[in-house]
C-alpha positions in Angstrom: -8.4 24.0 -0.4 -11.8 25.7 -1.0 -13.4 25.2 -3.9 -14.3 28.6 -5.2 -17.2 29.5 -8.3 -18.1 33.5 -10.3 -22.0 33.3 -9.9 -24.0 36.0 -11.5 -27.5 34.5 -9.4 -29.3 36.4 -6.9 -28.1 35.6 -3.0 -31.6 34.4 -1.8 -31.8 32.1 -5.3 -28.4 30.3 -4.5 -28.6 26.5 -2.9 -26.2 26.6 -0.1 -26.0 26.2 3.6 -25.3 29.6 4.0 -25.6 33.3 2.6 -23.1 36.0 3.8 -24.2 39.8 3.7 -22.4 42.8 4.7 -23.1 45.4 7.6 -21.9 48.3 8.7 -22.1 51.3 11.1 -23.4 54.0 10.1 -21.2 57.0 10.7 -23.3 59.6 9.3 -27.1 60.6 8.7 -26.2 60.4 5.5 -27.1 58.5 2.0 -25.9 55.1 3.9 -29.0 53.0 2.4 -32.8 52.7 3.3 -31.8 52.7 7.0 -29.8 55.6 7.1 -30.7 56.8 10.8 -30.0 53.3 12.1 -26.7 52.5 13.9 -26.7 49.5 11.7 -26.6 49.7 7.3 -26.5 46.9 5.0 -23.8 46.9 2.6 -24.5 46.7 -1.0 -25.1 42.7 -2.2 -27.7 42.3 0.7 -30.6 43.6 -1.2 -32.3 40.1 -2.0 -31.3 39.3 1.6 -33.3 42.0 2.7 -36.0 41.7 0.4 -37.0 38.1 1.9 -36.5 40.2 5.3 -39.3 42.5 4.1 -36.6 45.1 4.0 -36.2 44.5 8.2 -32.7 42.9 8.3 -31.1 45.7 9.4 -33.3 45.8 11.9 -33.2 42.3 13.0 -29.2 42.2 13.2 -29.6 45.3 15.5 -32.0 43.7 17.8 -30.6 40.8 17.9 -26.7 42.8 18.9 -25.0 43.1 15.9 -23.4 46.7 15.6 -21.1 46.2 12.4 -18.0 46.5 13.9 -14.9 44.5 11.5 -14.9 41.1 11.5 -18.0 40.8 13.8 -20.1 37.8 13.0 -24.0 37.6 13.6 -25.8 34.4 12.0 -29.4 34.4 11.8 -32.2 31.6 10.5 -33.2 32.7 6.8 -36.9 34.0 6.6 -39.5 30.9 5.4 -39.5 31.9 2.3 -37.6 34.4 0.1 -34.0 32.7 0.3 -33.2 29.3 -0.2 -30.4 28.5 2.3 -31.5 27.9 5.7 -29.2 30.8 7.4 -27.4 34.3 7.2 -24.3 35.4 7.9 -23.8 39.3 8.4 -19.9 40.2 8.8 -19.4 43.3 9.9 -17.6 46.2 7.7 -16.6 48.5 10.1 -17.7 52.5 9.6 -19.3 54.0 6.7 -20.2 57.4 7.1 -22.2 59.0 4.0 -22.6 56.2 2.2 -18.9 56.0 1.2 -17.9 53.1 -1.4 -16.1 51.2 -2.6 -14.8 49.2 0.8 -11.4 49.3 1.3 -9.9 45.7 -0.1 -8.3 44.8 3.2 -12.1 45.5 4.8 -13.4 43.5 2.2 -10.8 40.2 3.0 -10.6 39.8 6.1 -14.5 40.5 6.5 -14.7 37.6 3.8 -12.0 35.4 6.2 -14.1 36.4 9.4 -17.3 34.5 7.4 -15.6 31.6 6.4 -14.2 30.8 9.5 -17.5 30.9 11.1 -18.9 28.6 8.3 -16.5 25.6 9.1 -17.5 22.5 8.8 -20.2 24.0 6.2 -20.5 22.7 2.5 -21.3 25.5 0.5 -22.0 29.2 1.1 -22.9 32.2 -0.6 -20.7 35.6 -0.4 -22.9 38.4 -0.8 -20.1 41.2 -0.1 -20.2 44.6 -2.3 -18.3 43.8 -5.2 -17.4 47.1 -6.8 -14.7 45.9 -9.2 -12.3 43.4 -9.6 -10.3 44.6 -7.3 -13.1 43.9 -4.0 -13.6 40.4 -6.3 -10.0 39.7 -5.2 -10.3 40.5 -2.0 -13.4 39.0 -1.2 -12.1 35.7 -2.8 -8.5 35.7 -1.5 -10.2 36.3 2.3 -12.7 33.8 2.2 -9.8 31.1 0.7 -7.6 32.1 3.5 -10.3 32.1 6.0 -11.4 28.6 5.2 -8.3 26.9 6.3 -7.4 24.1 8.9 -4.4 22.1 9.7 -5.7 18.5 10.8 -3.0 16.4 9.5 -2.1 15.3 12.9 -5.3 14.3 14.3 -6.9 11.2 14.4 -10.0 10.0 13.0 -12.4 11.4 15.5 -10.9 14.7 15.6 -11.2 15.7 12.0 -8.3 13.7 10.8 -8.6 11.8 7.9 -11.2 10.4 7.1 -12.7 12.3 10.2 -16.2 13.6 10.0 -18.0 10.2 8.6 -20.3 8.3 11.5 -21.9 4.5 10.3 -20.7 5.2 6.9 -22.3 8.2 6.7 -21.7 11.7 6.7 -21.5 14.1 9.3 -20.6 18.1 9.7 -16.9 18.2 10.8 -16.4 22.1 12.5 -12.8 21.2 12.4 -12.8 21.1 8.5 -13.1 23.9 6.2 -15.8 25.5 4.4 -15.9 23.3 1.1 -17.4 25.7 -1.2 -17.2 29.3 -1.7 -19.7 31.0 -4.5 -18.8 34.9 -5.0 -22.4 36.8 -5.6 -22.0 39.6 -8.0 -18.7 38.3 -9.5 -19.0 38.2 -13.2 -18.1 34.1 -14.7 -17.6 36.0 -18.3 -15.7 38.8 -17.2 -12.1 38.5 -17.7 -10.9 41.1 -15.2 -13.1 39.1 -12.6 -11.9 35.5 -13.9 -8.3 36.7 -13.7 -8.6 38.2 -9.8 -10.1 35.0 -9.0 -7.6 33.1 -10.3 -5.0 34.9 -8.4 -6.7 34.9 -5.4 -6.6 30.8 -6.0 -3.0 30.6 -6.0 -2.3 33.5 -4.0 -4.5 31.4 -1.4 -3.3 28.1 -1.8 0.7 29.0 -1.8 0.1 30.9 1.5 -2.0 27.7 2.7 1.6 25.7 1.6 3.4 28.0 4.0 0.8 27.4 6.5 1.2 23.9 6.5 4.8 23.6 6.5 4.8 26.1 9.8 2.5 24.4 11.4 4.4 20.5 11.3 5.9 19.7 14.2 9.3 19.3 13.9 9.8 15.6 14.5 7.8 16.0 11.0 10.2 18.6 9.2 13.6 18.6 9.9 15.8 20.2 7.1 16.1 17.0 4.6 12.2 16.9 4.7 11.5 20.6 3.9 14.2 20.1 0.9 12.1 17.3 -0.9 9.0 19.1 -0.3 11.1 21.8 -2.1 12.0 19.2 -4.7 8.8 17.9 -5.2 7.4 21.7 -5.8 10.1 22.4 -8.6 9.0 18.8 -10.3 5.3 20.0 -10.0 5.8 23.2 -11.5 8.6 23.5 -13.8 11.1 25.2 -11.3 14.8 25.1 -11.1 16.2 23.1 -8.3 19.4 22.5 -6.3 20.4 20.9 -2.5 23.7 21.5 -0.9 23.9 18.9 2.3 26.4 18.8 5.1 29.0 17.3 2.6 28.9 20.1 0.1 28.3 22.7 2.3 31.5 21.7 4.4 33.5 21.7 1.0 32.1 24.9 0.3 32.9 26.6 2.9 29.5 27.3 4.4 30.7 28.3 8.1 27.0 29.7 9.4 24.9 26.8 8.6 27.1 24.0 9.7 27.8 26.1 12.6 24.5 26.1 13.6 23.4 22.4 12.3 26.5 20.8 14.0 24.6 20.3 17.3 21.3 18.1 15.4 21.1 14.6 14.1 19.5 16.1 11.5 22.0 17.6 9.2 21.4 20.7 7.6 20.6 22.4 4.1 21.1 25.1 1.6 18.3 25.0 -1.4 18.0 26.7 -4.2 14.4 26.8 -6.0 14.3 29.6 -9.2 11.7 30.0 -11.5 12.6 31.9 -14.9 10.5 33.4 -17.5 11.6 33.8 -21.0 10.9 37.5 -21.2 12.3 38.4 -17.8 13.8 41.5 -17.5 14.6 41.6 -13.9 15.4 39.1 -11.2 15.1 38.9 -7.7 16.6 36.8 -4.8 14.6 35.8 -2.0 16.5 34.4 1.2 14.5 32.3 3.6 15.5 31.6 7.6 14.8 28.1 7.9 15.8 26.8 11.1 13.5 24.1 11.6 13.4 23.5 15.2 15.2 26.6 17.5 16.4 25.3 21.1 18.9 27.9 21.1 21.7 26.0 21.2 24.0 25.6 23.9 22.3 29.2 24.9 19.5 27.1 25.2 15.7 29.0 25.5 14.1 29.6 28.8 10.9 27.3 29.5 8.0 28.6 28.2 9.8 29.4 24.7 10.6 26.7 23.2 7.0 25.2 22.8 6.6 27.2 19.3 9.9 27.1 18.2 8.9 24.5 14.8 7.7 28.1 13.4 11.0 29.5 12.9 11.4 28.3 9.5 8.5 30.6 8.4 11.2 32.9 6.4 11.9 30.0 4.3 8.4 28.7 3.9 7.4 32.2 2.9 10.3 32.4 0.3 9.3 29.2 -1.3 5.9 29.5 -1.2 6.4 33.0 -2.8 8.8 31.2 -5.7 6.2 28.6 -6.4 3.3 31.2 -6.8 5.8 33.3 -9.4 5.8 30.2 -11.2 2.3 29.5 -11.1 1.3 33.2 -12.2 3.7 33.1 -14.9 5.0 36.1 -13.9 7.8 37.6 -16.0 11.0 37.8 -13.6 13.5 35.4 -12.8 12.9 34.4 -9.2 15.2 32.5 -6.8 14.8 31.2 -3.5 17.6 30.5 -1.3 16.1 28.0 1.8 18.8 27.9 4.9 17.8 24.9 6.6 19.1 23.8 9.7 18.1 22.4 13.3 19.5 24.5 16.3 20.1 21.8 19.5 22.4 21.4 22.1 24.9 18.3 22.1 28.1 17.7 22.9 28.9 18.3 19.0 27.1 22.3 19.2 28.8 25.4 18.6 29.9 27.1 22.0 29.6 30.9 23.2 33.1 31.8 21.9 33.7 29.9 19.3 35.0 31.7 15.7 32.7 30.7 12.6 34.7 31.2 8.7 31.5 32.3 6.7 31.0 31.4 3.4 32.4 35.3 2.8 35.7 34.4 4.2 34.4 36.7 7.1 35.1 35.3 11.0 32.2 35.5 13.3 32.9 34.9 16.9 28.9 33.3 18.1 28.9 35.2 21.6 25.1 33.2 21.8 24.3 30.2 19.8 20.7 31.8 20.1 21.3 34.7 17.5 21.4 31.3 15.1 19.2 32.7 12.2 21.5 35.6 11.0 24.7 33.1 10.7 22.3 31.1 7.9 21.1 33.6 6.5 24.3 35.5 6.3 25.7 32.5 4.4 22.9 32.2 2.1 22.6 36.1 1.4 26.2 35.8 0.5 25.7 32.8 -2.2 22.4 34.7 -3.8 24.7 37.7 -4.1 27.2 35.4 -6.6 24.5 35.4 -9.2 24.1 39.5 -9.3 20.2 39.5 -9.0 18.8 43.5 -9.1 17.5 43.1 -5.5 18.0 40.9 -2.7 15.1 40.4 0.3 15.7 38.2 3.4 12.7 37.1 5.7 12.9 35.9 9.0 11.4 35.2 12.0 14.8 37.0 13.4 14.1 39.1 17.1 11.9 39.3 19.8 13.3 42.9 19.4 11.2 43.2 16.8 7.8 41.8 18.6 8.5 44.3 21.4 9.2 47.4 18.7 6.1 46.4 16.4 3.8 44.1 18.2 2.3 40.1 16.8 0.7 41.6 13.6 3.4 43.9 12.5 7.0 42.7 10.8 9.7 45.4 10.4 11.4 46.0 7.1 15.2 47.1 7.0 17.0 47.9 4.1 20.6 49.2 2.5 18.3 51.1 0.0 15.7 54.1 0.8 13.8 53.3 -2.3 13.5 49.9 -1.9 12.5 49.5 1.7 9.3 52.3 0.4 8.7 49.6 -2.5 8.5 46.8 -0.1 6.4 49.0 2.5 3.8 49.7 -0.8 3.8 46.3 -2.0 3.0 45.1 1.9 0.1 47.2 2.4 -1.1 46.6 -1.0 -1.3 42.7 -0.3 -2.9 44.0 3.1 0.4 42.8 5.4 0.9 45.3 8.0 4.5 46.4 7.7 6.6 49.6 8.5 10.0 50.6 7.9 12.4 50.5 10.3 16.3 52.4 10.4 19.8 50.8 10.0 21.5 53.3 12.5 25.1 53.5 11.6 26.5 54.0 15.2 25.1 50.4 16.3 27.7 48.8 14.1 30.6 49.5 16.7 28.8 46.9 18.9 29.2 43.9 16.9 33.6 44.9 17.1 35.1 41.1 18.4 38.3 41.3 19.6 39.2 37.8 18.0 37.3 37.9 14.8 36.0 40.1 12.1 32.4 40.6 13.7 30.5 39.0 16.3 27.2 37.8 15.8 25.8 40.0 19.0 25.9 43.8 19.6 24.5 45.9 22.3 21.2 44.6 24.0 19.3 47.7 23.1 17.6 47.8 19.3 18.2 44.5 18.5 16.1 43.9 15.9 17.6 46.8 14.3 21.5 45.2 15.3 20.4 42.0 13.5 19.8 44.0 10.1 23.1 45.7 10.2 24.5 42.2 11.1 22.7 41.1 7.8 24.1 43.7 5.7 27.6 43.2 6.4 26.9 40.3 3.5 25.5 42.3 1.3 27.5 43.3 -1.7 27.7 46.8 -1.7 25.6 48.3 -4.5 23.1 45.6 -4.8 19.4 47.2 -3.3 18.6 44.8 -0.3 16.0 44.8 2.4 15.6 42.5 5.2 11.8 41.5 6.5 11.5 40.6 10.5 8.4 38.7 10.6 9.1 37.3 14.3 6.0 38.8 15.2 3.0 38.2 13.0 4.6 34.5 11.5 2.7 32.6 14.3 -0.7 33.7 15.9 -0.5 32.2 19.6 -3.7 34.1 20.2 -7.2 33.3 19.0 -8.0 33.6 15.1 -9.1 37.2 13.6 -10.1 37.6 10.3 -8.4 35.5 7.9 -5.7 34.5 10.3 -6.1 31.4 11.9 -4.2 30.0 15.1 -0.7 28.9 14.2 1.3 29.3 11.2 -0.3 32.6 9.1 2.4 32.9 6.0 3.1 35.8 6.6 5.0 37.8 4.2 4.1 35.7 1.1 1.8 38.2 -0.5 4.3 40.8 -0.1 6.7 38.6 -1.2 4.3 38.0 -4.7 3.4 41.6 -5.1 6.8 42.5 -5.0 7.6 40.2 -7.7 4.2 41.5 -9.9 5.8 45.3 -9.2 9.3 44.4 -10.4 7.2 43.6 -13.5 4.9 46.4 -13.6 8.8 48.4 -13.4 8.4 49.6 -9.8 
């Protein structure tokens, strides 16, 4: 993780390998700074910058291509004199027409993310963004921690592993490692609005780095008894409650869904329960994770060409405990469970079949019409056992449908919910953490799909809406009364694409922020 400093200094006075400034486009002829009939504006914090420039680094960042377009990046030698790291970084702001300010927050982080990806490998830089309040301090900070992020445990020495990056016993620039130091320009050290956003943004950052990390091991690294001692370990770390069920107790419990589903692995499955619990609480909340560590599909078993991510589709859970573990590190005043259903999907001669009947945890039959619709049996057990301790509000996230890729595309998930009221609080507390979300419908008449004629419910409807079928599949385990929503992150929980912003390749942990914001709103008394 990034270290991070508040520095009060001037940009150009800062000793670092790197100063990042803002640019926009300029949408107007208006008050848009010195340069307002240029196609290219500085943002406020480049003023030193520009100084040293002889007030000609808009200029130079136009000539040289830059048009200030989000998340562009255009680096630059620093003048000879005037700034004392050796290069600029303009990120690009997108369009400000009239001189318009403050920058939207999501603007400002993944501008901020866009940077410190293209400052890997570097040791120090500093960020020169417009910091308006401490709100744009957040942002800036939380961007540029999740933009400098890699995943290297895997590689070997001479790819960035560790001790990668050191040549003759000396040191060399690594681009596979992340920035090391991040200094925020124009974030007050004595200000205790700014301290506080900062301090966030650090755990924020690193609990959605956890979730990372845990996505991104393979799974001949994480099967479902590794993920619950890294569970463990968290709730020793941080004061957290903490409970395993394996096969054993989850057969004597009567667990149907998961041991349907983790009968086919050598690796047995897992239910875990990690809570956090403040004195003062007023309100708790259950948070159901899908955890299903590696996803053949079972005796349905995946076409080629899907099965080569299928270690991410445990990113529910990772995002649920992540999410618990920040709670507990904010100190924030709810009691907060998180309910991990861990399990490994394969084919073997021991797997459920297409046609067999499950006995959930409910006492409800499920006849599994494709071992492929896996994560809404675990889940379905799990939502069932949170329910038992009455929290105010249930949420479930999973990587659940490709339904849901197709309706919302990679960078979108869907939210579901048996409450109108809720699902709106979870869309605000999404777009306020900067996750793009919407709300999707539960639609009654798809329920008649799901009739089995040899058990209570099967676990496959109609082929149309599917993501939408999965929720209502969900919500038959919901106690009636109790406000739940259901999150399908099966799109933006693994970027197979390049990197954008603060997203990198891979695992993103998605939904934690949400997730955290949530938990801050139930507070607040949203």
């Amino acid at each position: 993780m990034s270290a991070l400093t508040l520095s009060s200094s001037s940009a150009a006075t800062l000793r670092a390998d790197a100063v990042v400034v803002g640019v926009a486009k300029n949408g107007s002829s208006g008050k848009a700074g010195r340069a307002a009939k240029a196609a290219v504006v500085l943002a406020p914090g480049a003023e030193a910058v520009d100084k040293a420039y002889g007030g000609k680094l808009a200029a130079t960042l136009e000539t040289l291509g830059a048009s200030g377009g989000e998340g562009e990046v255009t680096k630059l030698p620093a003048p000879a004199s005037g700034v004392k790291a050796p290069l600029v970084v303009a990120v690009g702001l997108g369009e400000v027409a009239g001189g318009q300010e403050p920058y939207d927050a999501e603007v400002l982080r993944r501008a901020a993310g866009a940077a410190a990806r293209a400052l890997a490998g570097s040791k120090k830089a500093a960020f020169a963004l417009p910091v308006e309040d401490a709100e744009a301090v957040a942002a800036i900070a939380e961007g540029a921690l999740l933009g400098a992020y890699s995943f290297t445990a895997y590689r070997g020495k001479d790819n960035g592993g560790k001790d990668g990056g050191k040549q003759d016993g000396k040191s060399s620039k690594d681009a596979s490692a992340p920035l090391a130091e991040i200094a925020l320009v124009g974030a007050k050290p004595r200000d205790k609005a700014h301290k506080a956003a900062v301090d966030r943004a650090l755990v924020v950052a690193e609990e959605v780095h956890r979730a990372r990390d845990l996505i991104n091991t393979p799974a001949n690294g994480l099967d479902p008894k590794t993920f619950a001692s890294e569970a463990r370990s968290a709730a020793k770390n941080f004061g957290l409650t903490f409970e395993v069920l394996d096969e054993k107790a989850l057969a004597k419990g009567g667990y149907g869904g998961i041991l349907g589903v983790g009968n086919g692995s050598a690796q047995p499955p897992r239910l875990v329960r990690i809570g956090w619990s403040h004195p003062k609480a007023k309100k708790s909340l259950a948070l159901v994770g899908k955890g299903i560590t590696y996803d053949s599909g079972g005796i349905s078993l995946k076409p080629a060409g899907h099965n080569e991510t299928m270690k991410c589709d445990m990113s529910g859970a990772a995002a649920v405990f992540a999410a618990v573990v920040a709670a507990a590190r904010l100190g924030l005043r709810a009691n907060v469970t998180g309910w991990l259903a861990l399990a490994e999907n394969m084919p073997s001669g021991s797997a459920t079949r297409p046609g067999d009947v499950l006995t959930m945890y409910n006492g409800k039959t499920v006849e599994v019409l494709n071992t492929d619709a896996e994560g809404r049996l675990v889940l379905a057990d799990a939502l069932t056992r949170a329910s038992e301790e009455e929290p105010d509000a249930i949420v479930d996230v999973a990587t659940l449908t490709g339904a849901m890729v197709l309706a919302l595309g990679n960078r979108t998930f869907g939210i579901m919910a048996n409450d109108d009221e809720f699902r709106t609080a979870l869309h605000e507390a999404a777009e306020e953490a900067g996750e793009d979300a919407w709300p999707m419908p539960l639609p009654g008449h798809l329920r008649k799909s799901f009739d089995s004629p040899v058990a209570d419910i099967a676990n496959i409807g109609e082929r149309m809406g599917g993501g939408l079928l999965a929720g209502l599949f969900l919500k038959e385990f919901v106690p009636e009364g109790t406000p739940w929503a259901h999150l399908d992150i099966a799109g933006p929980a693994f970027n197979e694409s390049g990197p954008f912003g603060y997203t990198p390749k891979g695992g993103t942990g998605s939904a934690v922020r949400t997730l955290v914001r949530l938990v801050e709103r139930t507070v607040e008394g949203d």
